[in-house]
N, CA, C and O atoms as CSV, one atom per row, in Angstrom:
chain,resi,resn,atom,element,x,y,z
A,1,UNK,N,N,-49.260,-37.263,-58.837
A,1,UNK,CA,C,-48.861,-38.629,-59.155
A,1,UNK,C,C,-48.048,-38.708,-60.451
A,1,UNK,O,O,-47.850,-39.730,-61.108
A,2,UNK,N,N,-47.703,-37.743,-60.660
A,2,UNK,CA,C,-46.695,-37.392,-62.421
A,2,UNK,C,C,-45.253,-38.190,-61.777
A,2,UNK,O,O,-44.481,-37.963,-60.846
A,3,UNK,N,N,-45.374,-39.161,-62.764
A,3,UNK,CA,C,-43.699,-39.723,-62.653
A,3,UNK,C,C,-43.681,-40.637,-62.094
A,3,UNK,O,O,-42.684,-41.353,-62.178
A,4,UNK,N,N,-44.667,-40.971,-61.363
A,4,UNK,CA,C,-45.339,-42.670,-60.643
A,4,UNK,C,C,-45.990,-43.634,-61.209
A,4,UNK,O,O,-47.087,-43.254,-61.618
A,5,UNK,N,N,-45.720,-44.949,-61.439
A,5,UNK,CA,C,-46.611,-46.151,-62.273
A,5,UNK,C,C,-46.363,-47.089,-61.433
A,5,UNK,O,O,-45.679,-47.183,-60.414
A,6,UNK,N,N,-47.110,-47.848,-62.097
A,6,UNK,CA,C,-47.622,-49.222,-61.170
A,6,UNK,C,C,-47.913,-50.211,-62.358
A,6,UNK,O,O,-48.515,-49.757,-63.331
A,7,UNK,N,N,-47.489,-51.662,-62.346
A,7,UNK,CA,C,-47.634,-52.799,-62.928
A,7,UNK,C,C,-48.004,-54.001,-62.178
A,7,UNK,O,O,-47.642,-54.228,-61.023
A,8,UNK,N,N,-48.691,-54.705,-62.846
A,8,UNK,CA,C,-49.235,-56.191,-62.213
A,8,UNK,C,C,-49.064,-57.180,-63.035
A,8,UNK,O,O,-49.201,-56.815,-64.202
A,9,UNK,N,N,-48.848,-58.162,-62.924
A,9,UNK,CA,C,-48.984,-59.503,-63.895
A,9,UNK,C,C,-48.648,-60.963,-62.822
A,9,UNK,O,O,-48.153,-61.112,-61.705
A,10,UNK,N,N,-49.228,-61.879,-63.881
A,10,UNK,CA,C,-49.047,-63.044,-63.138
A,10,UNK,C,C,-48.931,-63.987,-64.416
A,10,UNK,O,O,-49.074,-63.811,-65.626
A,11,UNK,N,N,-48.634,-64.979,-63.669
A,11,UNK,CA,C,-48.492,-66.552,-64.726
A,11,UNK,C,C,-49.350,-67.581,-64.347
A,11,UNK,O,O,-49.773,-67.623,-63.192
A,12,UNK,N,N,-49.672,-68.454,-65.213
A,12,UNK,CA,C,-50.600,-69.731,-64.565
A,12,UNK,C,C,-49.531,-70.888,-65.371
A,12,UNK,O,O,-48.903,-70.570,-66.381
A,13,UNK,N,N,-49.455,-72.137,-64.800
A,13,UNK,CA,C,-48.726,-72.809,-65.606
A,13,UNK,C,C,-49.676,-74.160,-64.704
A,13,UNK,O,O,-50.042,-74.197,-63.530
A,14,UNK,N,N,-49.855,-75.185,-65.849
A,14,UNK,CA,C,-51.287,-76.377,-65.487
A,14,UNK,C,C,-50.232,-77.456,-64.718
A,14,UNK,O,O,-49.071,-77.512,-64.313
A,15,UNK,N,N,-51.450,-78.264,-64.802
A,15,UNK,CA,C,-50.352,-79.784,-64.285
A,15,UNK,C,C,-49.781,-80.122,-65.529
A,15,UNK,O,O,-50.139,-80.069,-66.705
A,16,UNK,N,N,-48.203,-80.695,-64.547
A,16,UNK,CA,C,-46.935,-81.237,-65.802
A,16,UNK,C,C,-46.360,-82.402,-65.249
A,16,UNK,O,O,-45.914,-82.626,-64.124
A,17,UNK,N,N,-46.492,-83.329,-66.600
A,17,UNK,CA,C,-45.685,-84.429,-66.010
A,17,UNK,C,C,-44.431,-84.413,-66.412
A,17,UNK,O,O,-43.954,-84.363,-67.546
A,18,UNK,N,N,-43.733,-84.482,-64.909
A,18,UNK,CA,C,-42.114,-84.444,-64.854
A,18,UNK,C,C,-41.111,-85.692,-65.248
A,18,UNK,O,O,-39.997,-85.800,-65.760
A,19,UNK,N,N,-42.119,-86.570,-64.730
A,19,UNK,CA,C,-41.424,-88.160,-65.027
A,19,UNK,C,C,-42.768,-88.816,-65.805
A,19,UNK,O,O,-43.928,-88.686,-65.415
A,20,UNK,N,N,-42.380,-89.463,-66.855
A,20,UNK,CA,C,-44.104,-90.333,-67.300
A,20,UNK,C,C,-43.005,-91.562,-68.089
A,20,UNK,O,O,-42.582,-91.299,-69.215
A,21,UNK,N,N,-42.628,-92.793,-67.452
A,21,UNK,CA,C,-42.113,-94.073,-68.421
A,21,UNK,C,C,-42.832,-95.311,-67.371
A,21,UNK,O,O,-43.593,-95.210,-66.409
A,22,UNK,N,N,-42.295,-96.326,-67.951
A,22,UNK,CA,C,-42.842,-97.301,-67.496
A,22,UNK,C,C,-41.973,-98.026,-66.222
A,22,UNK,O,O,-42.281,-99.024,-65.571
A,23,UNK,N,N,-40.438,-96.911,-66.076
A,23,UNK,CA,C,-39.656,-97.877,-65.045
A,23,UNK,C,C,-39.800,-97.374,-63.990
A,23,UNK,O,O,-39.788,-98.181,-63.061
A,24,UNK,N,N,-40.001,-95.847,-63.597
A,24,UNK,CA,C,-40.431,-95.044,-62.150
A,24,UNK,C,C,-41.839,-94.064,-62.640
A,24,UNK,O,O,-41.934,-92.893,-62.272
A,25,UNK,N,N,-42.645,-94.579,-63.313
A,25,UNK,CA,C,-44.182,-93.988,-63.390
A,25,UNK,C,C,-44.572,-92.808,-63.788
A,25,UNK,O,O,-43.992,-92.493,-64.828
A,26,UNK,N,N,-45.596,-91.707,-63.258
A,26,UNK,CA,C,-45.719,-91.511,-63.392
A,26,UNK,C,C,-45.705,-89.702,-61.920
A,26,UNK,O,O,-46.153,-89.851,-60.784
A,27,UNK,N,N,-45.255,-88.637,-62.293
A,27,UNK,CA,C,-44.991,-87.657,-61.443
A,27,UNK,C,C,-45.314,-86.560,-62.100
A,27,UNK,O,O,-44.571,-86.012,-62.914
A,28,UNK,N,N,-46.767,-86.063,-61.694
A,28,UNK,CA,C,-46.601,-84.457,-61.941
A,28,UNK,C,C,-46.430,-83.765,-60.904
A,28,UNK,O,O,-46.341,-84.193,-59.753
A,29,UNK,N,N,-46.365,-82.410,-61.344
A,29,UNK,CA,C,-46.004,-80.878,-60.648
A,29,UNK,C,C,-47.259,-80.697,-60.885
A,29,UNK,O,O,-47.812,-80.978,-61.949
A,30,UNK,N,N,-48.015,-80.005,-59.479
A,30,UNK,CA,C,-49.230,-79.696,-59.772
A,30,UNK,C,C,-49.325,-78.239,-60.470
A,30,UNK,O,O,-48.263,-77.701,-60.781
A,31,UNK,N,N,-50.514,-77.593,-60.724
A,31,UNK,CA,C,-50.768,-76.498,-61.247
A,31,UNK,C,C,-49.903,-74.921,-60.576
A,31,UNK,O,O,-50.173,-74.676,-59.400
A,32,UNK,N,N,-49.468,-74.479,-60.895
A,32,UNK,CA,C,-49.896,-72.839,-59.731
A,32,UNK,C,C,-50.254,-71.671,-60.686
A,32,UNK,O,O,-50.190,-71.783,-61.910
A,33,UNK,N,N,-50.761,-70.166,-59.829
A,33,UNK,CA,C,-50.482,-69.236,-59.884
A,33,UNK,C,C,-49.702,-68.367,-59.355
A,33,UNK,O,O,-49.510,-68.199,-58.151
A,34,UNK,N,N,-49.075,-67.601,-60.535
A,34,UNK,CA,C,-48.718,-66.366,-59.494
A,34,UNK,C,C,-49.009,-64.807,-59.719
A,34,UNK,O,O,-49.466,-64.557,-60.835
A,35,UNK,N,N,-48.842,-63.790,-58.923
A,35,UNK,CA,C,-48.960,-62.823,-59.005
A,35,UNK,C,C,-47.433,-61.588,-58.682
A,35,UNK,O,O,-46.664,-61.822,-57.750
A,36,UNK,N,N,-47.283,-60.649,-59.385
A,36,UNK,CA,C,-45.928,-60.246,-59.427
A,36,UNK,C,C,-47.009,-58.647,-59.791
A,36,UNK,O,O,-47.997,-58.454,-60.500
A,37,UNK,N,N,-46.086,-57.670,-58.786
A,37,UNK,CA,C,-46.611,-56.113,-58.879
A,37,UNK,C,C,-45.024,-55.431,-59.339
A,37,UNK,O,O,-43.965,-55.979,-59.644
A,38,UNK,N,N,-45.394,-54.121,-59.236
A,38,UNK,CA,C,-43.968,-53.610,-59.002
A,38,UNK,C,C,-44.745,-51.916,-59.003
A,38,UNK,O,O,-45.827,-51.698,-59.547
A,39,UNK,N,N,-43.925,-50.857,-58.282
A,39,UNK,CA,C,-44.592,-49.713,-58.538
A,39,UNK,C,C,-43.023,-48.899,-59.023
A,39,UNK,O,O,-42.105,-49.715,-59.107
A,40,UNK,N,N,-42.724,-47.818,-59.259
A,40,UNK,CA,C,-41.994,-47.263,-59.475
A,40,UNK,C,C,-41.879,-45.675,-59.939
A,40,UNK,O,O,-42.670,-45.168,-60.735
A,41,UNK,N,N,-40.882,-45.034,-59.381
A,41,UNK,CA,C,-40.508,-43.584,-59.697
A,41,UNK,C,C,-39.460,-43.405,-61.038
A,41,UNK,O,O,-38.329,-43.780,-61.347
A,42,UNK,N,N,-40.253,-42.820,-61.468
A,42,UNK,CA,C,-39.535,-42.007,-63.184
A,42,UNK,C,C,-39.534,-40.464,-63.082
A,42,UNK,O,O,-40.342,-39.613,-63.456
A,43,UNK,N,N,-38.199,-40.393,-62.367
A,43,UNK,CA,C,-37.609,-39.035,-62.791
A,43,UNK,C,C,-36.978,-38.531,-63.387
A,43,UNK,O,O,-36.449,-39.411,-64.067
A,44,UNK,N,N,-36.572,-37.570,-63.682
A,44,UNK,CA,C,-35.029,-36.812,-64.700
A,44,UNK,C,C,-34.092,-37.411,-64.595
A,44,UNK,O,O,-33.591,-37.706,-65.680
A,45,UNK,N,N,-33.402,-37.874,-63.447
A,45,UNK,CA,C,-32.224,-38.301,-63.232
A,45,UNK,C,C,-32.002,-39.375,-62.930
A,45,UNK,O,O,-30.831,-39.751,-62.980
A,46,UNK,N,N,-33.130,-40.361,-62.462
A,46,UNK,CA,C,-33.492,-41.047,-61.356
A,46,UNK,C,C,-34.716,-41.652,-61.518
A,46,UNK,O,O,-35.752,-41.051,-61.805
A,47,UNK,N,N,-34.567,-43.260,-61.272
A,47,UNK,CA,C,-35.730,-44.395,-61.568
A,47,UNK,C,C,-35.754,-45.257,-60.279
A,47,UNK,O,O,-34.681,-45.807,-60.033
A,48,UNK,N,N,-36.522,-45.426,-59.620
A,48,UNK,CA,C,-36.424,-46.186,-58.150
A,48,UNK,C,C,-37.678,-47.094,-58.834
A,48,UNK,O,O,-38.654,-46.560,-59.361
A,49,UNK,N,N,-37.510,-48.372,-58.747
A,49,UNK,CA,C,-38.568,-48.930,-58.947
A,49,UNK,C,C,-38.774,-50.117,-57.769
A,49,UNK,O,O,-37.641,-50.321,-57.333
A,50,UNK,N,N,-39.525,-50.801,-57.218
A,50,UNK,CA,C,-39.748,-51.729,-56.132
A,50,UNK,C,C,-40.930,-52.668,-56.399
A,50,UNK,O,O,-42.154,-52.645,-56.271
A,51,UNK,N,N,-39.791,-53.670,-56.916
A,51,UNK,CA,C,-40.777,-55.341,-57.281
A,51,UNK,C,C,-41.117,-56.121,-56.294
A,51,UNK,O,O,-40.442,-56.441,-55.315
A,52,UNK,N,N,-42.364,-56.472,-56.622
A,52,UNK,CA,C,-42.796,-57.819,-55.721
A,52,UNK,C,C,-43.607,-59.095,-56.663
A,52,UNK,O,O,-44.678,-59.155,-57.267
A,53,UNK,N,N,-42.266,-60.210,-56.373
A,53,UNK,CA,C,-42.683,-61.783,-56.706
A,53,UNK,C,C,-43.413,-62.789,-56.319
A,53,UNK,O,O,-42.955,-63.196,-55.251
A,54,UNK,N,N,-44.162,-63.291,-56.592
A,54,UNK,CA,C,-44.806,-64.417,-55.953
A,54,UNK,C,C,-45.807,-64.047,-54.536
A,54,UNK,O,O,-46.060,-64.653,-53.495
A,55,UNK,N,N,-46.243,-62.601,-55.174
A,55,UNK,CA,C,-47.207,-62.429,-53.864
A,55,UNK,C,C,-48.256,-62.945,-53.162
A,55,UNK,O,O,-48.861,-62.364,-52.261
A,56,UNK,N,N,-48.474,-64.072,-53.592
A,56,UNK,CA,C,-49.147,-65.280,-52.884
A,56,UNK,C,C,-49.179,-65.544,-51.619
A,56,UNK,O,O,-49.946,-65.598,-50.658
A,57,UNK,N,N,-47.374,-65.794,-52.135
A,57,UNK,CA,C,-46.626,-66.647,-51.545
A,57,UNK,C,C,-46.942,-68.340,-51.941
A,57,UNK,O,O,-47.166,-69.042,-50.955
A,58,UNK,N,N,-46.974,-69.000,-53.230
A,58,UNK,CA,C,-47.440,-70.086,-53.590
A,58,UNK,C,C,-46.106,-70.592,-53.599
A,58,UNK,O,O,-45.040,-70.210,-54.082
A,59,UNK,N,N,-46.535,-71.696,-52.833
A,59,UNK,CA,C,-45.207,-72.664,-53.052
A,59,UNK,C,C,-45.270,-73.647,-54.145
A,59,UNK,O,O,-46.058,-74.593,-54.134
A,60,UNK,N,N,-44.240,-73.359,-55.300
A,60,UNK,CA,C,-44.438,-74.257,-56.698
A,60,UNK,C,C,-43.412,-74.917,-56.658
A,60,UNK,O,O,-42.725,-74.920,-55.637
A,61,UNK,N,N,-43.027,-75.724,-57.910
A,61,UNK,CA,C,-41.845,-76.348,-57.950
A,61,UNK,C,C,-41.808,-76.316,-59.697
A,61,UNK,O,O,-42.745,-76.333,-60.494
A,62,UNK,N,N,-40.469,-76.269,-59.903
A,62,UNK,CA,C,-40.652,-76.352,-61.864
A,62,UNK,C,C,-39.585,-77.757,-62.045
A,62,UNK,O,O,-38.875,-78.406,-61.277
A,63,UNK,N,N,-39.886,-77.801,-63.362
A,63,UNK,CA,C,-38.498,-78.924,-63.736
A,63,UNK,C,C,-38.787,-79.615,-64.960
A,63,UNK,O,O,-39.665,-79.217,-65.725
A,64,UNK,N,N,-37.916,-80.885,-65.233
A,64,UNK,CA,C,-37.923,-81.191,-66.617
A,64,UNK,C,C,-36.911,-82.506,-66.301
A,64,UNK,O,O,-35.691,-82.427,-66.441
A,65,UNK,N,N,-37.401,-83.361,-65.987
A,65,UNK,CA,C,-36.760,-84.715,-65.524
A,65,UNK,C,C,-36.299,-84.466,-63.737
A,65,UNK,O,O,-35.621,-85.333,-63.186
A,66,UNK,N,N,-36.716,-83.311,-63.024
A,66,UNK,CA,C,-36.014,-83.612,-61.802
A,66,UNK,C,C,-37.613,-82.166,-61.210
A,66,UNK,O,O,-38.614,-81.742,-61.788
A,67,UNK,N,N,-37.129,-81.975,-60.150
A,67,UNK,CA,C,-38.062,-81.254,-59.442
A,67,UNK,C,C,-37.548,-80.036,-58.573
A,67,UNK,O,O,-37.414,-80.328,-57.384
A,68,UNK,N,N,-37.216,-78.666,-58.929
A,68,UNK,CA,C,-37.317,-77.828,-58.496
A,68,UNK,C,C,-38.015,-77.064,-57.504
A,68,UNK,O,O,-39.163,-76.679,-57.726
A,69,UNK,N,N,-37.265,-76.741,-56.140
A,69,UNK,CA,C,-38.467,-75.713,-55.433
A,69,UNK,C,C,-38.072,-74.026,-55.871
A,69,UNK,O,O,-36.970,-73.485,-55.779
A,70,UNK,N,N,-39.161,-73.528,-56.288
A,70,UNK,CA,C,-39.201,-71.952,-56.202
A,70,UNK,C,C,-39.501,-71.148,-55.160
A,70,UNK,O,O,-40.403,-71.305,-54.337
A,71,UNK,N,N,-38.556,-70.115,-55.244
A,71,UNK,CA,C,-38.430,-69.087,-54.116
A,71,UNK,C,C,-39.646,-68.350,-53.485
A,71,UNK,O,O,-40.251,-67.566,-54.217
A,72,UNK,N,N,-40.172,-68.562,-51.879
A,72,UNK,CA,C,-41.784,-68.059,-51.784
A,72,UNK,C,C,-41.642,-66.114,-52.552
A,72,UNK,O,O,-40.882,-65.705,-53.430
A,73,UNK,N,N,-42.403,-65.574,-51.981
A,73,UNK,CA,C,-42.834,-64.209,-51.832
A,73,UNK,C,C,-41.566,-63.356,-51.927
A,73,UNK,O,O,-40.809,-63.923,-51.140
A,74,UNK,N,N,-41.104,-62.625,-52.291
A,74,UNK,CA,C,-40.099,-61.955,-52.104
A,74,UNK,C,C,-39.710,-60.418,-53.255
A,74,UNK,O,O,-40.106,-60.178,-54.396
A,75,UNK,N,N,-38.808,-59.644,-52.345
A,75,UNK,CA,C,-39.193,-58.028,-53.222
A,75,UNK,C,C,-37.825,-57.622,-53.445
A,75,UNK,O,O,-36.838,-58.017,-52.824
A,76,UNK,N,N,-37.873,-56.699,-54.501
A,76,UNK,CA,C,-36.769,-56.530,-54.621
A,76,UNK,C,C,-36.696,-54.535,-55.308
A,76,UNK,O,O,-37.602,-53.933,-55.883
A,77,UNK,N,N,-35.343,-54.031,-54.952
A,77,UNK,CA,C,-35.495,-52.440,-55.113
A,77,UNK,C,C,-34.511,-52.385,-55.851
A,77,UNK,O,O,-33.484,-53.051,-55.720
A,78,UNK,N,N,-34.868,-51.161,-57.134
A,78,UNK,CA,C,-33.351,-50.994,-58.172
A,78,UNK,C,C,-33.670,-49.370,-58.698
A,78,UNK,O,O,-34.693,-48.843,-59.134
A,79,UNK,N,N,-32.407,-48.899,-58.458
A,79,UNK,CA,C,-32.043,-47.410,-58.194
A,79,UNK,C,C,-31.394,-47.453,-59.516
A,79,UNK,O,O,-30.548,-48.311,-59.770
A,80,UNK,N,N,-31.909,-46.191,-60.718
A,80,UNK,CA,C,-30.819,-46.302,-61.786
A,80,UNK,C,C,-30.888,-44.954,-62.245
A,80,UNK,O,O,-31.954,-44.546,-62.705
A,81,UNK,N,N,-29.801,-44.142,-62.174
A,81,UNK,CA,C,-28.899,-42.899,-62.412
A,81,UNK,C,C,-29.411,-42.857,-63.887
A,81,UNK,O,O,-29.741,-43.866,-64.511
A,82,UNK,N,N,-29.436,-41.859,-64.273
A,82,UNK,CA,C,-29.570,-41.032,-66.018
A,82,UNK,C,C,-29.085,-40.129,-65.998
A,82,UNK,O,O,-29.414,-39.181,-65.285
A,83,UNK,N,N,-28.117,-40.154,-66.806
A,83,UNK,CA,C,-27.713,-38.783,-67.272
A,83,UNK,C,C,-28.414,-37.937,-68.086
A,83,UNK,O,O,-27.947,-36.837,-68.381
């Protein structure tokens, strides 16, 4: 297993109010979690690493006067050369 790692992390973010006045009320974004891995190869020449986002699959939304949807579950692979 020499040259192989593995990472995990996640975020929590609470309830937020997106809109709070007195002319259209009051709107939060509810709470979520998420969870994000990634494992990856560290070689001499050569780094392959392969992420995974939102392994839930939680459907959130972010924002700051308007309301965002975020992208479900999804992975992603990155190949990087060393000289």
């Amino acid at each position: 297993m020499q040259n192989f790692g593995f990472g995990i992390g996640g975020n929590y973010a609470g309830i937020y109010k997106v809109i709070d006045n007195s002319e259209t009320g009051v709107f939060d974004l509810p709470s979520y979690t998420l969870l994000n891995a990634t494992l990856y190869y560290n070689g001499q020449h050569v780094r392959v690493s392969l992420n995974g986002n939102n392994l839930l699959n939680k459907q959130y939304y972010i924002g700051y006067w308007s309301v965002n949807p975020q992208p479900p579950v999804n992975y992603s692979m990155t190949v990087a050369f060393k000289l």
